[in-house]
MMTF fields as JSON, N, C-alpha, C and O atoms, coordinates in Angstrom:
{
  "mmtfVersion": "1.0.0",
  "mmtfProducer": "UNKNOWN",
  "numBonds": 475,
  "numAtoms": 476,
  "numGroups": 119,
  "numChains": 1,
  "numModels": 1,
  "chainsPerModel": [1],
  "groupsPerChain": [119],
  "chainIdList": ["A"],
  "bondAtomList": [4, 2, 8, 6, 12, 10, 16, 14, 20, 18, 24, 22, 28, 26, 32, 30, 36, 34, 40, 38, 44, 42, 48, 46, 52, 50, 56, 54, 60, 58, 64, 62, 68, 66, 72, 70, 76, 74, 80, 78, 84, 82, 88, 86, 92, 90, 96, 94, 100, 98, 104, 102, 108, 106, 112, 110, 116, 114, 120, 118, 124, 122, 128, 126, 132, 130, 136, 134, 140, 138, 144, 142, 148, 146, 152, 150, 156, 154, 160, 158, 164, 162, 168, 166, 172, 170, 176, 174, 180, 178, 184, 182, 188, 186, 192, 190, 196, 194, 200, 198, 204, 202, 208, 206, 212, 210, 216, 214, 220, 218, 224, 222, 228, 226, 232, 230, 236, 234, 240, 238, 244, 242, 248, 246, 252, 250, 256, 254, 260, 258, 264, 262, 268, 266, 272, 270, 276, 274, 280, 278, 284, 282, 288, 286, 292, 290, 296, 294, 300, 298, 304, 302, 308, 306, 312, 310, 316, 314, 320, 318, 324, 322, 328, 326, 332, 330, 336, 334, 340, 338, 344, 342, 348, 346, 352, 350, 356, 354, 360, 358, 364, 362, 368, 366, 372, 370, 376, 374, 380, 378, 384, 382, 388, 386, 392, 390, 396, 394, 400, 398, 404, 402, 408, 406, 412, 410, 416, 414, 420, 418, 424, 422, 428, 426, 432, 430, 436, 434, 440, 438, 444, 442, 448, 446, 452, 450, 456, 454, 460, 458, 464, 462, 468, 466, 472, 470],
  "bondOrderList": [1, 1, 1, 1, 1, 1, 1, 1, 1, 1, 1, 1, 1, 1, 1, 1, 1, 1, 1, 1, 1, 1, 1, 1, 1, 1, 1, 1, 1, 1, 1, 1, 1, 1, 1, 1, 1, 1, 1, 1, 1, 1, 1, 1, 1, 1, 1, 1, 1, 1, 1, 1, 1, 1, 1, 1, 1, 1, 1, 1, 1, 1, 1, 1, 1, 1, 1, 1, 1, 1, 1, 1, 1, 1, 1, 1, 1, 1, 1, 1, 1, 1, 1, 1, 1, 1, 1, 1, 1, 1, 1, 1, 1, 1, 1, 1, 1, 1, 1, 1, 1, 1, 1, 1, 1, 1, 1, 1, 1, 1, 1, 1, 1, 1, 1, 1, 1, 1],
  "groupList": [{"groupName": "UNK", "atomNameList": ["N", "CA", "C", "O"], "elementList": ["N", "C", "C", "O"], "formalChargeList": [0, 0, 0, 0], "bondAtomList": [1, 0, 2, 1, 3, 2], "bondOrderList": [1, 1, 2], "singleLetterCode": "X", "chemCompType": "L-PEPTIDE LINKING"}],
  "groupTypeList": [0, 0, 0, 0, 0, 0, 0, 0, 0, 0, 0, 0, 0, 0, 0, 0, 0, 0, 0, 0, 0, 0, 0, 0, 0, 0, 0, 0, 0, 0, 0, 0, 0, 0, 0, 0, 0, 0, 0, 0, 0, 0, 0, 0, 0, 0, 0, 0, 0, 0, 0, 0, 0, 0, 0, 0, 0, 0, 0, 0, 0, 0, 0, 0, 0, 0, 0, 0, 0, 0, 0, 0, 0, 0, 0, 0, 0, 0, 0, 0, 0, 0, 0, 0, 0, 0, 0, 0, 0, 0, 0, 0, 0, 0, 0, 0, 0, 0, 0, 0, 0, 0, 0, 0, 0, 0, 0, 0, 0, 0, 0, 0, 0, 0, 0, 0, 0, 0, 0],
  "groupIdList": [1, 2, 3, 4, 5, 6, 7, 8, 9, 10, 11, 12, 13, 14, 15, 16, 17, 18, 19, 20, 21, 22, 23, 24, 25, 26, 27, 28, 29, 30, 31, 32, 33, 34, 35, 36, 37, 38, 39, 40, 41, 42, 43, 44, 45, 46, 47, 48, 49, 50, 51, 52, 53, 54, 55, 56, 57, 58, 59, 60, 61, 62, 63, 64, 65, 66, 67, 68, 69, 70, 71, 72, 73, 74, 75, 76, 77, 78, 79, 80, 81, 82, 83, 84, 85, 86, 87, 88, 89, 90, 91, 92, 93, 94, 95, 96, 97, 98, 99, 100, 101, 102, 103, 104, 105, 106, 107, 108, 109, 110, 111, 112, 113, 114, 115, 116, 117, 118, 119],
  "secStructList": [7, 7, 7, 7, 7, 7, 7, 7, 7, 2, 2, 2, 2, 2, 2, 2, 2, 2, 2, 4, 4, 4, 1, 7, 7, 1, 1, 1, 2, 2, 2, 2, 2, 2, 2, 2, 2, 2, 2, 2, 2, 2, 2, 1, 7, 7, 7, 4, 4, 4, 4, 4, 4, 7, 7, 4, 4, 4, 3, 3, 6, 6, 6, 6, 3, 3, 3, 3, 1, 1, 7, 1, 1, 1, 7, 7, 3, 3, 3, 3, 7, 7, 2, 2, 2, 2, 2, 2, 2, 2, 2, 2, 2, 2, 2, 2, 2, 2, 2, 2, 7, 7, 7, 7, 6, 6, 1, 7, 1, 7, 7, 5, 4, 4, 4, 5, 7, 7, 7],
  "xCoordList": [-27.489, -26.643, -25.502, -24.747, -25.394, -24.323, -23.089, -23.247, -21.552, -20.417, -19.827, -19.684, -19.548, -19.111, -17.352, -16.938, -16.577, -15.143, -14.498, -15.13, -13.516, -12.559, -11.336, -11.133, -10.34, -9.248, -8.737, -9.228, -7.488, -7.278, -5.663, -4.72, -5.834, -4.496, -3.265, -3.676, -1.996, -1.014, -0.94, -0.545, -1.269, -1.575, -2.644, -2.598, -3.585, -4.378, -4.442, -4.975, -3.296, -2.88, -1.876, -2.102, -0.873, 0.171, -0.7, -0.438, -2.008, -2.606, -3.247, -2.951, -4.075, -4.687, -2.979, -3.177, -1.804, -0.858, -0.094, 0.679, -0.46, 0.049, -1.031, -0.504, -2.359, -3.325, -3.549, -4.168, -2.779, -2.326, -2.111, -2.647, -1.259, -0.578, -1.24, -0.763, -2.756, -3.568, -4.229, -4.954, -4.264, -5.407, -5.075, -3.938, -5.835, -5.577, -5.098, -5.489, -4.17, -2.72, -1.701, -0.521, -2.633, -1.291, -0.087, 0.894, 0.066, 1.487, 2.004, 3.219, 1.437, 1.714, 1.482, 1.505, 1.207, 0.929, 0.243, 0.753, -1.095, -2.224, -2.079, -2.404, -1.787, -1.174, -0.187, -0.34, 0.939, 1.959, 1.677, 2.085, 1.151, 0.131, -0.42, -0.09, -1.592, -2.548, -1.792, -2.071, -0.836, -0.084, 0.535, 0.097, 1.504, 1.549, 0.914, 1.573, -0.455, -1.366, -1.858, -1.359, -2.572, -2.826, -1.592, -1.818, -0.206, 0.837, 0.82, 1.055, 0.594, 0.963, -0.426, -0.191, -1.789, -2.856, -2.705, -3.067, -2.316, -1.793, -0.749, -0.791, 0.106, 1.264, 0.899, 0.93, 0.529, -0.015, -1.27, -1.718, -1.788, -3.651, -4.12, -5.212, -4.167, -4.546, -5.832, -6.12, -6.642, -7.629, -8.103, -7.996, -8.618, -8.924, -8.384, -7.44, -9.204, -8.669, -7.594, -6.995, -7.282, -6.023, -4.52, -3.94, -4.264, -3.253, -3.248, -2.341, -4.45, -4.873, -4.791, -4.956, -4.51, -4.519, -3.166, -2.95, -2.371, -0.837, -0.551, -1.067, 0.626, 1.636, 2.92, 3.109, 3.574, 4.9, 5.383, 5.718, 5.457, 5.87, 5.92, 6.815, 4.363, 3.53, 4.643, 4.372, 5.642, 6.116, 7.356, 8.046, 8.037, 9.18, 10.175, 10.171, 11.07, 11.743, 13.378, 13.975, 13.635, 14.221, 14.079, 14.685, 13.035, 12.526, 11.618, 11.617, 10.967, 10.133, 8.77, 8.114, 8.514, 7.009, 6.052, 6.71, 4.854, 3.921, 3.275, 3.36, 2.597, 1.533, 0.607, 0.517, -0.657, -1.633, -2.467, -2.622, -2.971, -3.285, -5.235, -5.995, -5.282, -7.033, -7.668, -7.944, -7.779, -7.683, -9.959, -10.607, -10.247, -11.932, -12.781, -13.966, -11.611, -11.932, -11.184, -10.812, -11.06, -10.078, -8.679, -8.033, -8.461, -7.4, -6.019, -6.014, -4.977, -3.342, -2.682, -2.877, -1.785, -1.414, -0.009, -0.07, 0.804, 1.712, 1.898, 1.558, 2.397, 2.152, 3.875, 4.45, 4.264, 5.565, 5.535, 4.404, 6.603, 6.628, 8.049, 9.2, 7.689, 8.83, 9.766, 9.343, 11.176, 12.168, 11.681, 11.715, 11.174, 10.882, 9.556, 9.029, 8.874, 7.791, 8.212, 7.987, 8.833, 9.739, 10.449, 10.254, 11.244, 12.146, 11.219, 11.57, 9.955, 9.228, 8.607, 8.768, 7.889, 7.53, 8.819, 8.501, 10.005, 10.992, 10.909, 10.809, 10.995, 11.414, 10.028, 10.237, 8.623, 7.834, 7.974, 7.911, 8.268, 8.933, 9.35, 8.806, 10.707, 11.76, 10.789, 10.695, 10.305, 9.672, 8.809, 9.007, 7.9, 7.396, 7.86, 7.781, 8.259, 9.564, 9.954, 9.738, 10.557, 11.342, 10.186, 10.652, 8.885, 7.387, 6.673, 6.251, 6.626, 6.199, 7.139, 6.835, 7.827, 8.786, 8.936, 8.192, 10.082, 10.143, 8.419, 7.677, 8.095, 7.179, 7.398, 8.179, 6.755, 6.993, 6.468, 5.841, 7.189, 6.469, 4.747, 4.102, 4.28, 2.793, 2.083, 0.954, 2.616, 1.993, 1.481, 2.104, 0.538, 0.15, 1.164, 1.504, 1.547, 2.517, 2.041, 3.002, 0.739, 0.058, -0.303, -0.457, -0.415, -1.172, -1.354, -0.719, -2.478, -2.974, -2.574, -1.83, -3.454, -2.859, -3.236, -4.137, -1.754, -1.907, -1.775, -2.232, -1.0, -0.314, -1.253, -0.873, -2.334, -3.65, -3.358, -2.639, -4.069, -4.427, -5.147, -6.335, -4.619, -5.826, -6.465, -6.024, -7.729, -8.633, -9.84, -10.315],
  "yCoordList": [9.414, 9.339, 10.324, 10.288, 11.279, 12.531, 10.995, 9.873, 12.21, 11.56, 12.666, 13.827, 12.157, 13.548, 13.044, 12.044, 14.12, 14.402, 14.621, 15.445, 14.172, 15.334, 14.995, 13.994, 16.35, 16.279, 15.877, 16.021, 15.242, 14.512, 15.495, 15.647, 15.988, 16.645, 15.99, 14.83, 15.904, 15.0, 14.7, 13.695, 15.471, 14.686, 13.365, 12.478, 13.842, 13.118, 11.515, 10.429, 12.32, 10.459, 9.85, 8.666, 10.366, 9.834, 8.945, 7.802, 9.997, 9.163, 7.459, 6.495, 7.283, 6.727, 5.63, 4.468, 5.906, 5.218, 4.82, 3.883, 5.594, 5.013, 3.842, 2.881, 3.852, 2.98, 1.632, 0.62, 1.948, -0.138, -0.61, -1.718, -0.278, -0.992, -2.269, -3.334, -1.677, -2.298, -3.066, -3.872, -3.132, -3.774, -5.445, -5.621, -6.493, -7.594, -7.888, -7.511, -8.65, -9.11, -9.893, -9.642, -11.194, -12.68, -12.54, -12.511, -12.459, -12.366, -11.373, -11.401, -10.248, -8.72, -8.042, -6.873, -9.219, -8.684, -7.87, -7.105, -7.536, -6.719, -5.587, -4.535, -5.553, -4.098, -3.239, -2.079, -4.228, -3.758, -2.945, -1.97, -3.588, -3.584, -2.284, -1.366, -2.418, -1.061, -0.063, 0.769, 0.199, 1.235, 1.763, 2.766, 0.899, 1.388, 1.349, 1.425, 1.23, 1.642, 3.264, 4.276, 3.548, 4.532, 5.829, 6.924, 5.237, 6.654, 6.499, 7.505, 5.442, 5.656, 6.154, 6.471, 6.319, 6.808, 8.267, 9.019, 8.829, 10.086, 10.88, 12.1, 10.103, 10.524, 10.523, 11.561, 9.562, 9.723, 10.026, 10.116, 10.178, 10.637, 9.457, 9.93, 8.436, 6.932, 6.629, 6.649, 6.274, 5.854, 4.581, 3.683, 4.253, 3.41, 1.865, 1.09, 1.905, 0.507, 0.096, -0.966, 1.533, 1.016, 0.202, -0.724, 0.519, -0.342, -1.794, -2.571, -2.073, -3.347, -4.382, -5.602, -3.557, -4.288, -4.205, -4.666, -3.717, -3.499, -4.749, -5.464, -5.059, -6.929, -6.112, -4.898, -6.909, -6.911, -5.914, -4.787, -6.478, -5.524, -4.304, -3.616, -3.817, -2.285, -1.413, -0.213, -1.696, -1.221, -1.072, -2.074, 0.039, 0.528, 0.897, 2.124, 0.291, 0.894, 2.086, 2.936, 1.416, 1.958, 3.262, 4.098, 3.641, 4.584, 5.466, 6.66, 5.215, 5.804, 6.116, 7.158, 4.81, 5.319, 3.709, 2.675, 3.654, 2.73, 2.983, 4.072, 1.856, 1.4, 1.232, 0.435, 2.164, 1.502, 0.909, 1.581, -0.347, -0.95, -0.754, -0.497, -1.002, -1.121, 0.166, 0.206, 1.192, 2.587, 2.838, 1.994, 3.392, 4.221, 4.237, 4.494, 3.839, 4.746, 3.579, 3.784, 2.404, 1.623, 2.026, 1.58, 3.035, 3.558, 3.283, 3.223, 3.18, 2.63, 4.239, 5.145, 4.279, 5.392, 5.251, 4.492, 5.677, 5.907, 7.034, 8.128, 6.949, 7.75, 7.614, 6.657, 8.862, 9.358, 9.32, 9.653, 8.822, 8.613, 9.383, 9.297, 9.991, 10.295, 8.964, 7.834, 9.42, 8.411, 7.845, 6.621, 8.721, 8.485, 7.736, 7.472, 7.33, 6.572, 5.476, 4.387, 5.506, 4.07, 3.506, 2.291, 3.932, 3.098, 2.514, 1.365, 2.857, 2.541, 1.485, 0.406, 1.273, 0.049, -0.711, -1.862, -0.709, -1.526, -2.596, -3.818, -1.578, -1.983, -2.834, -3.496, -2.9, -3.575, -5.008, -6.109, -4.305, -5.989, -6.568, -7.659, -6.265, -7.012, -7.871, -9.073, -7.536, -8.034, -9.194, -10.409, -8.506, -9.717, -10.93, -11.993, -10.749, -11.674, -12.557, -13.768, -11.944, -12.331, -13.651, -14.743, -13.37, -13.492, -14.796, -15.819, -14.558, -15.173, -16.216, -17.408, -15.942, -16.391, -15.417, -14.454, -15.822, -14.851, -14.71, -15.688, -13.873, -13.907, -13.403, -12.454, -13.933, -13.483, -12.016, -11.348, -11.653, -10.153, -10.101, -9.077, -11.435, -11.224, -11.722, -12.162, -11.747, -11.944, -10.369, -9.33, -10.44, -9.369, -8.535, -9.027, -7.306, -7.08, -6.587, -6.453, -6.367, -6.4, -7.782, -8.898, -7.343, -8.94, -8.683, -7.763, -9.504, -9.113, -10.929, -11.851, -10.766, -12.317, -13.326, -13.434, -14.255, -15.707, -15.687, -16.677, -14.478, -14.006, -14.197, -14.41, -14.054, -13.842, -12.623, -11.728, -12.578, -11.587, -9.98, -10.013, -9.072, -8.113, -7.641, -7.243, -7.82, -6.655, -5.665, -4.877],
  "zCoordList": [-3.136, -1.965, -2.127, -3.099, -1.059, -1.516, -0.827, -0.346, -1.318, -0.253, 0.359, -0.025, 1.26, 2.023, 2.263, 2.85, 1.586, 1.381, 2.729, 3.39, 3.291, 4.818, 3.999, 3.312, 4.284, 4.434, 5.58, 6.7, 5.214, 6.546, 6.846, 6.07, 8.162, 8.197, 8.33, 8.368, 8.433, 8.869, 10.242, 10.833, 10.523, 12.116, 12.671, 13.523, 11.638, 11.581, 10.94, 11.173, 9.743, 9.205, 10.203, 10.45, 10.799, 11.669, 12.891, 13.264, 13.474, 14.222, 13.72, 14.427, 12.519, 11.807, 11.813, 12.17, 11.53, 10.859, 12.433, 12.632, 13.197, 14.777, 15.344, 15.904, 15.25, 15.877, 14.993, 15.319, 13.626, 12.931, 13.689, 13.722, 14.84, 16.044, 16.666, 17.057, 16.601, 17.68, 16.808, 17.39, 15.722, 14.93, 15.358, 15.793, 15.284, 15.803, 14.361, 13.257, 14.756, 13.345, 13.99, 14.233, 14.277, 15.135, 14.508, 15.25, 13.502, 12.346, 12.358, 12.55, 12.19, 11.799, 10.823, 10.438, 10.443, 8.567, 8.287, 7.468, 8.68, 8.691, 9.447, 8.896, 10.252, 11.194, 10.182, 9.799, 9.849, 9.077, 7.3, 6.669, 7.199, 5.88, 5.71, 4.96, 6.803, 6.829, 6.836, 5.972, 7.565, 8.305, 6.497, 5.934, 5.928, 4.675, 3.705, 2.668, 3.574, 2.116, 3.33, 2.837, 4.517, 4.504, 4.12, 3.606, 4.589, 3.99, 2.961, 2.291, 2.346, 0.718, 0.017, -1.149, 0.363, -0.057, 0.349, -0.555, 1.343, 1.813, 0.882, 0.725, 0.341, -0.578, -1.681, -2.342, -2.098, -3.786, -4.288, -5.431, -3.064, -3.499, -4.101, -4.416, -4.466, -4.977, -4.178, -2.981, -5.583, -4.573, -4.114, -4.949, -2.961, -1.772, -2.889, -2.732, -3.717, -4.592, -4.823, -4.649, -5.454, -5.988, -5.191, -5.757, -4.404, -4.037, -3.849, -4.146, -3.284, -2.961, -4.52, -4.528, -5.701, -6.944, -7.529, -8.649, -6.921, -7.436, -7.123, -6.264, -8.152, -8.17, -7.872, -7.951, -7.583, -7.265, -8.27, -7.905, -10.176, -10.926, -11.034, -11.524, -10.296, -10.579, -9.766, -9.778, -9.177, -8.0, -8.477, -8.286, -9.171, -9.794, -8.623, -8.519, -7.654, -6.71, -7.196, -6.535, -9.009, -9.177, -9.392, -8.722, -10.615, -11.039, -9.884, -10.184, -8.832, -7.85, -8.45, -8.448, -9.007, -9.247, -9.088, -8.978, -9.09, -9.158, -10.56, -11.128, -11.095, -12.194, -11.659, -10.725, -12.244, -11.875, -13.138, -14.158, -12.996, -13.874, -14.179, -15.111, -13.046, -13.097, -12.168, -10.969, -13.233, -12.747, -12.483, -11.863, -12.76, -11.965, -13.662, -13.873, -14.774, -16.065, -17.029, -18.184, -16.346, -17.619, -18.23, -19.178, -17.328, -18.207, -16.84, -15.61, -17.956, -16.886, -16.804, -17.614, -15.473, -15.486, -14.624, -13.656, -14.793, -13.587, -12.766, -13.216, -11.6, -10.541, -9.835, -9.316, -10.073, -8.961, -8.511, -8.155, -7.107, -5.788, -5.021, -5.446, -4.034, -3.234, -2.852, -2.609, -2.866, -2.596, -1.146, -1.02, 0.101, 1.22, 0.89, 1.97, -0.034, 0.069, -0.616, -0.088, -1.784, -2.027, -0.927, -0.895, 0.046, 0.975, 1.717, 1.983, 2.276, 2.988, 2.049, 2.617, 0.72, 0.208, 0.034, 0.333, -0.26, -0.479, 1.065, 1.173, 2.032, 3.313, 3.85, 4.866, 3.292, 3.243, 2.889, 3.436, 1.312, 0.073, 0.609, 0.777, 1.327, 1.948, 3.057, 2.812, 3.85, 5.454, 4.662, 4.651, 4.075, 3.414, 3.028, 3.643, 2.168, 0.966, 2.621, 2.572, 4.168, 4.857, 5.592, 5.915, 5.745, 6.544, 5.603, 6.142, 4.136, 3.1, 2.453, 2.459, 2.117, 1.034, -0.245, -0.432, -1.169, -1.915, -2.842, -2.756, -3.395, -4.522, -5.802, -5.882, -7.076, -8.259, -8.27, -7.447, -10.087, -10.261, -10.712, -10.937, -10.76, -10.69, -9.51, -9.726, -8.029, -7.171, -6.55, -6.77, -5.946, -5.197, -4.107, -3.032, -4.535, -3.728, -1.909, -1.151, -1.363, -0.835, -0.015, -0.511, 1.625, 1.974, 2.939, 3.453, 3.753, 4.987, 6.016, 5.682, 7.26, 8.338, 7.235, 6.403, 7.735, 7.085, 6.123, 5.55, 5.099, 3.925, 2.418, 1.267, 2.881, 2.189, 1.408, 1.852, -0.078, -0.391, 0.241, 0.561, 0.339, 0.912, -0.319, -1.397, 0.206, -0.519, -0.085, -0.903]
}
C-alpha cells in the first residue's frame, strides 16, 4: 500500500482550522479541540498520534516546549514550540480546566464532547 504525502499550504490549514466550527460539538469541546491539535500538528510537524497522548505534564508552558513520550520508535523526545503556539495551548488549559474541572499532571491534556478522552 503506497501513502500518498500533500503539503498543506497555510491557507489551507486556516481553512481546515476555520471549518472545526461546524463539526457537531453540543459542549464545544470537540470543535475546540480539533481546531488546536490541527495548528499545533502544522507548527510542530508532530505526528497524527502524538498529541492525542500528551498529559497535562508533557506540556511545558514555561519553557515552550512539549514531551513526547510514546514516539513511532520508542524513543522520548522534546519538541520546541513558538511562544504563539504555547499561548494558544495555555489558553486551551485554561477553557478546559474552566468546562471540566481542574485536572492533574497525569490526566490527558486533550479531550473531546462530554470531556472524554480523545483519541
Amino acid at each position: 500500500m503506497s501513502v500518498l504525502h500533500h503539503i498543506y499550504s497555510q491557507s489551507d490549514v486556516r481553512t481546515l482550522m476555520d471549518e472545526c466550527k461546524n463539526l457537531y460539538s453540543p459542549d464545544g469541546i470537540r470543535s475546540y479541540t480539533t481546531n488546536i491539535i490541527i495548528g499545533l500538528l502544522w507548527s510542530t510537524g508532530m505526528r497524527p498520534s502524538e498529541p492525542v497522548n500528551l498529559l497535562n505534564e508533557d506540556v511545558d508552558f514555561k519553557n515552550n516546549t512539549l514531551h513526547i513520550r510514546k514516539t513511532k520508535f520508542s524513543k522520548e523526545r522534546y519538541i520546541p514550540i513558538h511562544k504563539s503556539v504555547t499561548e494558544q495551548l495555555c489558553s486551551y488549559h485554561q477553557w478546559i480546566e474552566e468546562k471540566l474541572g481542574l485536572k492533574s499532571s497525569k490526566d490527558p491534556f486533550f479531550y473531546t464532547t462530554g470531556g472524554q478522552k480523545i483519541d
